[in-house]
C-alpha positions, 0 to 999 in steps of 0.5 A, spaced: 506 483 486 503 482 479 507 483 473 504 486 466 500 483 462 498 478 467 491 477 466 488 478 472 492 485 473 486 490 473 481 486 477 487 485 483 488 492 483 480 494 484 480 490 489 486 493 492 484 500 491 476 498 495 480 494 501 484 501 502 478 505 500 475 501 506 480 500 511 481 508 510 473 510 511 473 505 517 479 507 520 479 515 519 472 516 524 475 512 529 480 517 532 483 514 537 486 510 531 487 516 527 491 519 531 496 514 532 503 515 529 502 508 526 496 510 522 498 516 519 505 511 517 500 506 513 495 511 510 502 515 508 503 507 504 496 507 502 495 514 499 502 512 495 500 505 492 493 508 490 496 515 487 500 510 483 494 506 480 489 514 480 496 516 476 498 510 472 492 506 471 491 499 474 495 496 468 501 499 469 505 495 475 508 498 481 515 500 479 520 496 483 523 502 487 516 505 489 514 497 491 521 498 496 519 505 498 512 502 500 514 495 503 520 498 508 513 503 510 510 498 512 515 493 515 520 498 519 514 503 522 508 498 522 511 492 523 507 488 518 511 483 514 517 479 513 524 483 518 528 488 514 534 483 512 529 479 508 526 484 505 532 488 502 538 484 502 
């Protein structure tokens, strides 16, 4: 994750914000996908971390109690990251 202040910071969440905008479009027509459960789950982590930035502003860093709610999302329902134990200990 970035931190404050680092240089890059706005242009690293635009682009995040398009892949997810993107992802999302893509995803959400095809209803054999959307109406999977892991779909739902990574779009619940995908609205979390952009109404973070639309409420935040892309200046202002994921707290590190809102980057845990998101990456145990992602690694204990979609199962795309690093096992649990590595994450959270």
């Amino acid at each position: 994750m970035v931190k404050r202040g680092e240089p890059d910071i706005k242009v690293t969440v635009e682009s995040a914000r398009d892949e997810m905008n993107r992802f999302t479009a893509y995803y959400r027509r095809n209803n054999k996908v959307a109406g999977a459960a892991s779909f739902s789950t990574l779009y619940t982590a995908i609205s979390t971390l952009s109404g973070h930035f639309q409420n935040y502003g892309p200046e202002y860093p994921v707290p590190a109690k809102r980057q845990k709610v998101i990456c145990y999302i992602l690694c204990i329902h979609v199962h795309i990251c690093a096992p649990p134990s590595l994450v959270f200990s």
